[in-house]
ZATIKOL-65066 format. One line per 5 residues: their letters; for each residue z, y, x of N, C-alpha, C. Coordinates in nm, 3 decimals, decimal comma. Layout:
// residues N
A) Z Y X Z Y X Z Y X; ...
END
This chain:
// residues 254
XXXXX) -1,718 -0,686 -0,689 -1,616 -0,589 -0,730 -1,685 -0,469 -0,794; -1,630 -0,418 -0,895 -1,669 -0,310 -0,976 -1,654 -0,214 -0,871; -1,755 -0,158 -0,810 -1,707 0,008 -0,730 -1,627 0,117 -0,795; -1,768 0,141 -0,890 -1,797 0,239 -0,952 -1,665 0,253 -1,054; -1,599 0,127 -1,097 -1,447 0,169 -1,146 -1,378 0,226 -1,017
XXXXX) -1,337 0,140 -1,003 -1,227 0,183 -0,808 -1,229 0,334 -0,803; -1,402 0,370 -0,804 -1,403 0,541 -0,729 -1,373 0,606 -0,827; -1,402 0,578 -0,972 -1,334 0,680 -1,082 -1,219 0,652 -1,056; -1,132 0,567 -1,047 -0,987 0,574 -1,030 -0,929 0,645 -0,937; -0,929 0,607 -0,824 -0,927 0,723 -0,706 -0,965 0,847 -0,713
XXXXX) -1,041 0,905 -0,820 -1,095 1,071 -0,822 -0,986 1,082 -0,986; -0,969 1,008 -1,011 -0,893 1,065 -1,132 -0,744 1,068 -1,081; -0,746 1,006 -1,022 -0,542 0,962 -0,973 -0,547 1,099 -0,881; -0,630 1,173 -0,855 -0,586 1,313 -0,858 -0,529 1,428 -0,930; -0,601 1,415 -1,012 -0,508 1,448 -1,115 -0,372 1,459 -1,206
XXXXX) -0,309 1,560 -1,236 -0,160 1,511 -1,324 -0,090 1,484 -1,182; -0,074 1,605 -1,085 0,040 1,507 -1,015 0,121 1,661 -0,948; 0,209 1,623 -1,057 0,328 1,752 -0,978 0,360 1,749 -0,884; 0,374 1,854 -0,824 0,411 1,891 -0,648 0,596 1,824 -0,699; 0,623 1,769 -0,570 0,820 1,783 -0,589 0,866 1,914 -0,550
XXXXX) 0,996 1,957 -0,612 1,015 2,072 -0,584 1,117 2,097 -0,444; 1,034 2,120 -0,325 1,075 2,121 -0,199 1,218 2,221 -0,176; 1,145 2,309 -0,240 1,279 2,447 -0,186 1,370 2,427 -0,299; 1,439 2,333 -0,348 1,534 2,245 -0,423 1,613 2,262 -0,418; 1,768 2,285 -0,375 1,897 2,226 -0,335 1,878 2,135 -0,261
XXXXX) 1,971 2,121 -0,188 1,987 1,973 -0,077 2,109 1,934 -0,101; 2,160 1,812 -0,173 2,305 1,759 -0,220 2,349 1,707 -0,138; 2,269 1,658 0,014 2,299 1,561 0,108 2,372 1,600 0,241; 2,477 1,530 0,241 2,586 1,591 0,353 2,469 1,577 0,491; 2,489 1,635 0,608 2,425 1,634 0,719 2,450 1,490 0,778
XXXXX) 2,567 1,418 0,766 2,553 1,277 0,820 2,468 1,208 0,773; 2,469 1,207 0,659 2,357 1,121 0,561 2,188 1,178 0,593; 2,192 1,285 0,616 2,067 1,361 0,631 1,998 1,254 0,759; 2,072 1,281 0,829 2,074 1,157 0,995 2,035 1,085 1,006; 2,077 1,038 0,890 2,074 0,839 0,896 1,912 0,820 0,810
XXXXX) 1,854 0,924 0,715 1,813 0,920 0,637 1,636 1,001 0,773; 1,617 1,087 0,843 1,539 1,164 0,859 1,457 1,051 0,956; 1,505 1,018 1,056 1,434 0,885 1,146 1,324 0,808 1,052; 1,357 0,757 0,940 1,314 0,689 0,872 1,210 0,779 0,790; 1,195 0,881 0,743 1,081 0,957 0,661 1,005 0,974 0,765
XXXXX) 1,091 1,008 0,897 0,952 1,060 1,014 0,886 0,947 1,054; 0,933 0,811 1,101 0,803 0,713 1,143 0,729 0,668 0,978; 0,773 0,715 0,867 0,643 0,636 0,746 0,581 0,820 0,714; 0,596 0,917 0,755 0,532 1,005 0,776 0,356 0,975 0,877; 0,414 0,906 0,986 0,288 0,876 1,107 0,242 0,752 1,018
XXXXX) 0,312 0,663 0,968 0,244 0,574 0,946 0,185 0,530 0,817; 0,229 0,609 0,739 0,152 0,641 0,598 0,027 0,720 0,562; -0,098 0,736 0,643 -0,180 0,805 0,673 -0,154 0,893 0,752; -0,030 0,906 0,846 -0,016 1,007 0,942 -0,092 1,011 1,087; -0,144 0,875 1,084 -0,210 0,821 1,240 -0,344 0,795 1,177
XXXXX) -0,454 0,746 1,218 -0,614 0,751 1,197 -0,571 0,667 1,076; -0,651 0,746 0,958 -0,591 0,728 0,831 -0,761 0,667 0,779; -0,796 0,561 0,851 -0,953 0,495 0,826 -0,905 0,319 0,883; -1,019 0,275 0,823 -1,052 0,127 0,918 -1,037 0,178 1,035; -0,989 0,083 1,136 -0,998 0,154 1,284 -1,038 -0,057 1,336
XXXXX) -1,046 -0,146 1,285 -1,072 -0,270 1,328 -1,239 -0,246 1,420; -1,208 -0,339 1,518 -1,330 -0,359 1,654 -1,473 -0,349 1,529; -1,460 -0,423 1,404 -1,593 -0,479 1,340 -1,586 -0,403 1,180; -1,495 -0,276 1,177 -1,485 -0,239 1,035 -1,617 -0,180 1,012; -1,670 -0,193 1,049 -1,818 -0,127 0,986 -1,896 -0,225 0,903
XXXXX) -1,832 -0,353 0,914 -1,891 -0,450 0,816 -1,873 -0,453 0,707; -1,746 -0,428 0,665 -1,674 -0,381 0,510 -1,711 -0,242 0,469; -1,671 -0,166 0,602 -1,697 -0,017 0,501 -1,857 0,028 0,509; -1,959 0,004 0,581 -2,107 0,007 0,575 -2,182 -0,111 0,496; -2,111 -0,185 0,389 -2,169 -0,267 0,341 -2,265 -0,233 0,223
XXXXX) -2,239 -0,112 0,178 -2,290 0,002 0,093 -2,242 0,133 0,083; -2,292 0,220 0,009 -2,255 0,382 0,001 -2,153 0,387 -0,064; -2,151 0,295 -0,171 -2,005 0,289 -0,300 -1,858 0,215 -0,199; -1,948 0,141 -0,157 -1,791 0,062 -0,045 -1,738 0,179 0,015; -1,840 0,256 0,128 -1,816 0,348 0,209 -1,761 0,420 0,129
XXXXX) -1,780 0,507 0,016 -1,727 0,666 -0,094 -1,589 0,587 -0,113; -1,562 0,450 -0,151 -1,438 0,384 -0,173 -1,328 0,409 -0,096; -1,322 0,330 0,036 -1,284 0,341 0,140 -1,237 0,504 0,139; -1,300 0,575 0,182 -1,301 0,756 0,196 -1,177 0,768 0,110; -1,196 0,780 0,003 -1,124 0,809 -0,126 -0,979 0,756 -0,110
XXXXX) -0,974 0,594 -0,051 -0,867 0,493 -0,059 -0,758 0,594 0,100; -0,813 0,631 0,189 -0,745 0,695 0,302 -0,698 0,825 0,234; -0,818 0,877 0,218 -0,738 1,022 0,165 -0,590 1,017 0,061; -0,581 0,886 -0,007 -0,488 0,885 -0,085 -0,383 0,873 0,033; -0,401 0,773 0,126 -0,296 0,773 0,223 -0,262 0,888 0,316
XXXXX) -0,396 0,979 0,343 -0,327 1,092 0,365 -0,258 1,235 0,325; -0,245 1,151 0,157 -0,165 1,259 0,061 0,023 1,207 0,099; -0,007 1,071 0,128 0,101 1,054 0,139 0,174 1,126 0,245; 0,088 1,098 0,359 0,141 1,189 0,500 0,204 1,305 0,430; 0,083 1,382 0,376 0,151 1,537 0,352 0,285 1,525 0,306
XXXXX) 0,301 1,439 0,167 0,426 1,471 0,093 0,537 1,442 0,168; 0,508 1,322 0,245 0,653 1,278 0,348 0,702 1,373 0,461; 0,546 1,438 0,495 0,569 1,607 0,610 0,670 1,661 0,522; 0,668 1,703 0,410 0,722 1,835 0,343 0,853 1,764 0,317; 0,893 1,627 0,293 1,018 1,541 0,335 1,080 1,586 0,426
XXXXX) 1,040 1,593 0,528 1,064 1,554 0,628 1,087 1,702 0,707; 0,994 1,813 0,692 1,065 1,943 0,701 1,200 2,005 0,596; 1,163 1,984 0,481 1,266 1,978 0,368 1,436 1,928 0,447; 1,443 1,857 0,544 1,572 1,802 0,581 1,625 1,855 0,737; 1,494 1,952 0,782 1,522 1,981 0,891 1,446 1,906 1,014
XXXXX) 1,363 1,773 0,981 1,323 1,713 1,088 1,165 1,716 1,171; 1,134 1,689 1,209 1,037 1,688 1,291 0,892 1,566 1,266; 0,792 1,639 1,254 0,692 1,554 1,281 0,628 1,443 1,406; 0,697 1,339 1,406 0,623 1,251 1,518 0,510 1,202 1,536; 0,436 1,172 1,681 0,302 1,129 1,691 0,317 1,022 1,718
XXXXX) 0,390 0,949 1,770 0,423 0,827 1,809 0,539 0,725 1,802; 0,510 0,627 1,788 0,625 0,535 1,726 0,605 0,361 1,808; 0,696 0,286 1,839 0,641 0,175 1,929 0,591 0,064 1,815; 0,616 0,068 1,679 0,615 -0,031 1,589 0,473 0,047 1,548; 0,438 0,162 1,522 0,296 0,189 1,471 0,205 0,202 1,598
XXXXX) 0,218 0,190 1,673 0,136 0,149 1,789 0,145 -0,009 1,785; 0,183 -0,123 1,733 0,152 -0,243 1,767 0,053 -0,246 1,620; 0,093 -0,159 1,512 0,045 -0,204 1,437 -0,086 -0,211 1,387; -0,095 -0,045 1,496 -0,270 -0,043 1,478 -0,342 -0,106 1,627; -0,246 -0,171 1,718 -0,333 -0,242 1,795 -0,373 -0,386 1,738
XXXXX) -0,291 -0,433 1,648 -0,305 -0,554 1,583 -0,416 -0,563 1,446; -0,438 -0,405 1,423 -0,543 -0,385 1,351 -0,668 -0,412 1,422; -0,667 -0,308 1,529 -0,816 -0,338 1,646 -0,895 -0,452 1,627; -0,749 -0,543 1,729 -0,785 -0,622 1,751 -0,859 -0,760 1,700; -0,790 -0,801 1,545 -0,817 -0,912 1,482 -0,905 -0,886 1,384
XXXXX) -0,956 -0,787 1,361 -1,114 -0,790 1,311 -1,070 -0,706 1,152; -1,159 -0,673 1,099 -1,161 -0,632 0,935 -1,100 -0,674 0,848; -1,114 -0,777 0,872 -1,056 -0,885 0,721 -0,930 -0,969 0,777; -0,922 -0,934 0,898 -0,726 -0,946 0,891 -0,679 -0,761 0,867; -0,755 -0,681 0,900 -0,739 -0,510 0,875 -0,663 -0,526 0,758
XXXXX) -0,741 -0,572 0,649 -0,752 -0,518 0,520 -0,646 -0,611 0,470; -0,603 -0,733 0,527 -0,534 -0,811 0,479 -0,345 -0,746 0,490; -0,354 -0,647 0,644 -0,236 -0,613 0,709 -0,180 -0,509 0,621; -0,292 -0,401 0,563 -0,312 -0,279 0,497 -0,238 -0,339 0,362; -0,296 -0,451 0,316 -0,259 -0,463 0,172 -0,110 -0,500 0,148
XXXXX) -0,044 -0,601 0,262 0,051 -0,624 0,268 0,174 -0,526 0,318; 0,137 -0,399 0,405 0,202 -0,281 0,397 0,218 -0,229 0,316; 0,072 -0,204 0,211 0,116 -0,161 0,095 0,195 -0,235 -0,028; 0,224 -0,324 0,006 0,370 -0,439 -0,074 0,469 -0,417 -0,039; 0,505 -0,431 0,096 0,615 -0,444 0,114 0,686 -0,263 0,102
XXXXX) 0,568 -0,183 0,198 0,589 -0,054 0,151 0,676 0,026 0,006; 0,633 -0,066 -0,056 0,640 -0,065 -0,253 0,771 -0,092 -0,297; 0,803 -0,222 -0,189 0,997 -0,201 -0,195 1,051 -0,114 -0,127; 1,016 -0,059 -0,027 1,139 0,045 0,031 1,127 0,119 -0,053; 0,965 0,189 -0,119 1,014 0,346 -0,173 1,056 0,319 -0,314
XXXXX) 1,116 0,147 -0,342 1,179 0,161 -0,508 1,302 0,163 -0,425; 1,336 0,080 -0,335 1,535 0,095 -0,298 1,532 0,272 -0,277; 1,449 0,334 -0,202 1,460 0,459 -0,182 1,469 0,559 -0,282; 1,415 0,507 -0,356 1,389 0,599 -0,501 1,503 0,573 -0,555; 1,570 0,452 -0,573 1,674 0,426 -0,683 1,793 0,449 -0,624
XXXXX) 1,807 0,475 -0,489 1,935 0,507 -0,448 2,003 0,635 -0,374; 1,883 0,741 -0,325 1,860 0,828 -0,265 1,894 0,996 -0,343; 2,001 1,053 -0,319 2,052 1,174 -0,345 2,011 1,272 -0,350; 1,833 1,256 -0,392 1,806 1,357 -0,346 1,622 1,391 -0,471; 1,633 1,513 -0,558 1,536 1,490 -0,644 1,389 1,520 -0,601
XXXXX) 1,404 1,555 -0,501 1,201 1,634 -0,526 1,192 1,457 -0,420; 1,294 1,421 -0,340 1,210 1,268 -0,253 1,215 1,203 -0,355; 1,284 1,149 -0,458 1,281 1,060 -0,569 1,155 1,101 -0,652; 1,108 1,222 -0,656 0,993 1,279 -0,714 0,861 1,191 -0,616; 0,887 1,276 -0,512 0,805 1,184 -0,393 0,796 1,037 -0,405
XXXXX) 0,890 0,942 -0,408 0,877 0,866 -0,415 0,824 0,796 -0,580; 0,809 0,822 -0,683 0,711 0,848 -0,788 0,581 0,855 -0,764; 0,545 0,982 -0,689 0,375 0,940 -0,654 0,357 0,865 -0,612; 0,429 0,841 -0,485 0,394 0,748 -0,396 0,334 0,633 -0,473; 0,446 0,574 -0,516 0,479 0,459 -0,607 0,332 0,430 -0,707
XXXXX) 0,312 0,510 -0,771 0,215 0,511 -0,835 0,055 0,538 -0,791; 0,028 0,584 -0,630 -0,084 0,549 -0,580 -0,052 0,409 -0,516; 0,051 0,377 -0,506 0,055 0,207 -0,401 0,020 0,118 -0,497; 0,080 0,114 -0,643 0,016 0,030 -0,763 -0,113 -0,016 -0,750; -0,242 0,148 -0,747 -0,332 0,186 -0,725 -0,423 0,036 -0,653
XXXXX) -0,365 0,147 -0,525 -0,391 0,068 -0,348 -0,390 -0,117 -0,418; -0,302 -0,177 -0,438 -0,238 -0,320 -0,460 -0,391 -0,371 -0,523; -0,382 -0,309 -0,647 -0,495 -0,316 -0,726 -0,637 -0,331 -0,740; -0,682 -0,293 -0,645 -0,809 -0,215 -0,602 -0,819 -0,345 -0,488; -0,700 -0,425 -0,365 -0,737 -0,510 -0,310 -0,730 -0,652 -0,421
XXXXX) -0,684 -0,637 -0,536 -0,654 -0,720 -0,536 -0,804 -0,792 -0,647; -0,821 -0,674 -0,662 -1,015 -0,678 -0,728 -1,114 -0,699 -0,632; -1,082 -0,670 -0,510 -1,195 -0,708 -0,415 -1,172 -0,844 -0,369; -1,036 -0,908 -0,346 -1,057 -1,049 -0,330 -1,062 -1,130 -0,399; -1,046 -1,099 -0,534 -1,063 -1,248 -0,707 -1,214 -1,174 -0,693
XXXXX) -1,328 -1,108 -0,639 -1,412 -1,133 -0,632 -1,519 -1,176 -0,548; -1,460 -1,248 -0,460 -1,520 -1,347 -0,334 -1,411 -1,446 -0,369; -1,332 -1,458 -0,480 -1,260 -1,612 -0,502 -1,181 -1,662 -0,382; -1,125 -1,531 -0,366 -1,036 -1,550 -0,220 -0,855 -1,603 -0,334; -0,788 -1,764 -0,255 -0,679 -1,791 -0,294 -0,726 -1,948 -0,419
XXXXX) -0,838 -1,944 -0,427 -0,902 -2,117 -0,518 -0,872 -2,225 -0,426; -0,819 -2,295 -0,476 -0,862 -2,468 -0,450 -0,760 -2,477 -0,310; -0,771 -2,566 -0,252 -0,726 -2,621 -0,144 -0,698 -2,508 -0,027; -0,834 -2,470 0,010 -0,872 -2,403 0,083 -0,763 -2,281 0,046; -0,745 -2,210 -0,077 -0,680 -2,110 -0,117 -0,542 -2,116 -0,111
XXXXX) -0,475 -2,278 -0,090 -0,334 -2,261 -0,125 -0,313 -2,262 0,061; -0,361 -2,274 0,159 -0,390 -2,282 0,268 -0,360 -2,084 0,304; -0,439 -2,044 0,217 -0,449 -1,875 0,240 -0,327 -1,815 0,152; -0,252 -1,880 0,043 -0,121 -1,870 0,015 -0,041 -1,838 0,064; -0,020 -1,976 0,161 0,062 -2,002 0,240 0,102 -1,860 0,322
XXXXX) -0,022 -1,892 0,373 0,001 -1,778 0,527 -0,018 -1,636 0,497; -0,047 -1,608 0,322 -0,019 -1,427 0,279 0,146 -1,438 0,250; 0,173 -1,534 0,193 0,360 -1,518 0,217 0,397 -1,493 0,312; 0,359 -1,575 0,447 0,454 -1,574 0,568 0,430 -1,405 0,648; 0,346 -1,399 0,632 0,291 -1,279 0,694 0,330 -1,147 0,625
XXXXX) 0,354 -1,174 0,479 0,385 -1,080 0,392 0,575 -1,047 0,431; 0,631 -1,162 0,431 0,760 -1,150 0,493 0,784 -1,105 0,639; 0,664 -1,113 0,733 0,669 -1,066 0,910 0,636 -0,949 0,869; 0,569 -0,901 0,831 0,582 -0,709 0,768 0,710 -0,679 0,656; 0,691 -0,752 0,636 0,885 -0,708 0,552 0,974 -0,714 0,636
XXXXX) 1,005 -0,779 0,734 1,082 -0,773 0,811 1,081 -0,682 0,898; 0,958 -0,617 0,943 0,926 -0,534 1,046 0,974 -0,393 1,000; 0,989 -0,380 0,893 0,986 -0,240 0,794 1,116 -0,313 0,784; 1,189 -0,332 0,776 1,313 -0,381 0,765 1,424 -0,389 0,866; 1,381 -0,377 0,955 1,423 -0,395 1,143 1,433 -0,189 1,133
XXXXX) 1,294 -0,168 1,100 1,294 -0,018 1,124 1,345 0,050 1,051; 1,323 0,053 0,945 1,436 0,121 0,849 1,563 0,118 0,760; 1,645 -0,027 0,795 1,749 -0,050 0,767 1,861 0,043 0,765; 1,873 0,119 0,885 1,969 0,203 0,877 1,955 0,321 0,746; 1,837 0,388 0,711 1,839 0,489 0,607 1,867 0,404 0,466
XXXXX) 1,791 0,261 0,447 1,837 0,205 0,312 1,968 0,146 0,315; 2,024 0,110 0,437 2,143 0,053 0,424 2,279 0,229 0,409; 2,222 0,349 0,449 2,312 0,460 0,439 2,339 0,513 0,301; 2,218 0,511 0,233 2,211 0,546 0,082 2,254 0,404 -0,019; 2,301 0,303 0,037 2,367 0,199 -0,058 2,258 0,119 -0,086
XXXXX) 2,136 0,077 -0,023 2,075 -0,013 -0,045 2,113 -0,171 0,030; 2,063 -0,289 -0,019 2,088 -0,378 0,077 1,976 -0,441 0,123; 2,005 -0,530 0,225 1,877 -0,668 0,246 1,841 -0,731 0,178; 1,908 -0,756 0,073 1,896 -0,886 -0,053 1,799 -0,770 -0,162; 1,840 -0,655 -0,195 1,763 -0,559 -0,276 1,621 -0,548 -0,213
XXXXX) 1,627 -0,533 -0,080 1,489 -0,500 -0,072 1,412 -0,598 -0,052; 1,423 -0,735 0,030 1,362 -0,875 -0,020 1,333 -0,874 -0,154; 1,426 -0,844 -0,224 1,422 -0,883 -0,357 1,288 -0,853 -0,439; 1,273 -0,676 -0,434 1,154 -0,630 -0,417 1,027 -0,649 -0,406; 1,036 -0,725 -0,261 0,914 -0,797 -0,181 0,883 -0,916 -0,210
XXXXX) 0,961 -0,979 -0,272 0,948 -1,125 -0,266 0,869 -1,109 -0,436; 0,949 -1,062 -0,506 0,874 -1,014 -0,639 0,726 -0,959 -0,635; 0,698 -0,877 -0,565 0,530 -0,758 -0,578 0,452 -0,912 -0,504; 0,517 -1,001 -0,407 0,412 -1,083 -0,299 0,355 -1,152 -0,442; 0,493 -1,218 -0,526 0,432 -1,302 -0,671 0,356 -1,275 -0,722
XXXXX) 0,417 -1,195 -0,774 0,340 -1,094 -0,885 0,164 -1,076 -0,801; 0,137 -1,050 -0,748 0,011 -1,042 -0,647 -0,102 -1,130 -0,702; -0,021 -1,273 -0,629 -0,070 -1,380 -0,654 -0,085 -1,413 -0,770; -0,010 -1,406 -0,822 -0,025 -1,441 -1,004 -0,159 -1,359 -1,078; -0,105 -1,263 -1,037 -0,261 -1,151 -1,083 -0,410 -1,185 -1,000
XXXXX) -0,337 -1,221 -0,914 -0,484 -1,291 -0,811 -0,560 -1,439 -0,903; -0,496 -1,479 -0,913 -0,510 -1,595 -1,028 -0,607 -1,574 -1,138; -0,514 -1,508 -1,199 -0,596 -1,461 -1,369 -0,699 -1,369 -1,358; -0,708 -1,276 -1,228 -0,866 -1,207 -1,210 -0,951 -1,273 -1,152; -0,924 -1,402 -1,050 -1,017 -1,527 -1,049 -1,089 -1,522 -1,173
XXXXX) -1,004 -1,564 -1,269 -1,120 -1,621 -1,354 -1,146 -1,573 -1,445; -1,102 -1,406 -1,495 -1,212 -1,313 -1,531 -1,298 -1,309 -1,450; -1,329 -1,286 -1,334 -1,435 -1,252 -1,265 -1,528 -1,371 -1,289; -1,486 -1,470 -1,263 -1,563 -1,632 -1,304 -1,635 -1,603 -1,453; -1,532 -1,605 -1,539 -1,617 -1,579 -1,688 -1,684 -1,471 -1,722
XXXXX) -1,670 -1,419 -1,622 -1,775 -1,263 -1,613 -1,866 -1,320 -1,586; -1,914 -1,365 -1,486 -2,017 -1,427 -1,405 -2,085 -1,547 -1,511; -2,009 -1,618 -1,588 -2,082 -1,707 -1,636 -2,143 -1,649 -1,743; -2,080 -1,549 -1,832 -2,139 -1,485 -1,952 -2,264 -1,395 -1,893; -2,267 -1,350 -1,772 -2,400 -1,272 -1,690 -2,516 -1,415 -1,707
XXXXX) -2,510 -1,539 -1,650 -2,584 -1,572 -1,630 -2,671 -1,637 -1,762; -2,533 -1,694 -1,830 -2,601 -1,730 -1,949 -2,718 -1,678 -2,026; -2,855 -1,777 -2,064 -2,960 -1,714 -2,153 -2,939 -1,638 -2,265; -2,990 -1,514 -2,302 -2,968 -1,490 -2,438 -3,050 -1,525 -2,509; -3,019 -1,577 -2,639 -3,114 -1,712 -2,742 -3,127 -1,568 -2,856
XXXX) -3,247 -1,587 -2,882 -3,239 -1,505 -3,011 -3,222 -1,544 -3,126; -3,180 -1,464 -3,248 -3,130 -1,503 -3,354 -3,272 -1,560 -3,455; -3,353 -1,566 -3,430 -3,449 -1,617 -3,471 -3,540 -1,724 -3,438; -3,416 -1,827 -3,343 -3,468 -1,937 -3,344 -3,325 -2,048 -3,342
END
């Protein structure tokens, strides 16, 4: 994997990024506010709001694998804990409260612990998918401009995030051959048990602002494709990268 792209990207995606305008108007009746605040406060904790790092038993294997992995990594949290901030200022913006705890982000980072790095990074990437549909139903249906603003950045560091895993696994040829449609398989199913989970939890705020179940599957089921498909075709750039590296260069004078 190219680092040294990744970390310019991450230091530049700082840049160009308007604050939303918090002290705004509020168009939103107080019922709706209700239905709507539960839901900014647990992806507040859980959007870099809780240990916003690898926290897996063995993550020191991925993120100590070099200085550029490690500066990566760094860079890749802090983006998640921009998110925290903006969803705080959400989330005061409506009157509500910052939480430390939640029973669904407590399984989620015990299920991080526990199953090692490279299910970590696998859980992370697929949050950040399914993540990607709530804040488009949220964005496209939500009454409200500086969170639709919010949900813009967001949107546009999760692209980011998607991206960045999706360059680190077409370069260990993660998803080839047999073996890969095997690892298919089970990034769908798993990709839908975190859609669902985010779906269980925040149904009530997308279902208050006029979103549905079928919209936000819809979403998810689309970014999981789309994934894969792109997982595909950077296979084998990375492949014809590799073969044009190894190839001799012949000089023109023979």
């Amino acid at each position: 994997m190219n680092t040294h792209r990744w970390i310019n990207h991450f230091r530049n995606n700082k840049l160009d990024r308007a604050e939303p305008q918090w002290d705004g108007p509020i168009t939103m009746d107080s019922a709706m506010i209700r239905r709507v605040l539960p839901s900014l406060e647990q992806f507040q904790l859980g959007d870099g709001g809780g240990p916003a790092s690898l926290i897996a038993h063995n993550a020191e294997r991925f993120r100590g694998s070099s200085e550029e992995v490690r500066t990566l990594v760094d860079l890749w949290f802090a983006e998640e804990r921009e998110h925290s901030r903006l969803l705080s200022s959400a989330v005061r913006r409506f009157g509500g409260r910052l939480i430390t705890s939640h029973w669904s982000f407590s399984a989620f980072c015990a299920t991080r612990r526990v199953l090692g790095v490279w299910f970590e990074l696998q859980v992370l990437l697929l949050t950040e998918i399914v993540s990607t549909g709530y804040y488009r139903v949220l964005r496209r249906h939500i009454d409200d401009a500086p969170v639709r603003a919010m949900c813009s950045l967001i949107l546009r560091d999760e692209a980011g995030h998607v991206a960045f895993h999706r360059a680190r696994l077409a370069a260990v040829g993660k998803g080839a051959g047999v073996e890969g449609l095997a690892w298919q398989i089970q990034f769908w199913l798993c990709g839908y048990a975190a859609a669902t989970m985010l779906w269980v939890n925040h149904r009530h705020c997308l279902e208050a602002i006029g979103g549905t179940s079928a919209e936000y599957y819809g979403e998810v089921r689309f970014e999981i494709a789309r994934f894969l498909r792109r997982l595909a075709r950077d296979r084998v750039t990375v492949r014809n990268d590799s073969v044009v590296e190894l190839r001799p260069v012949v000089s023109s004078n023979h």
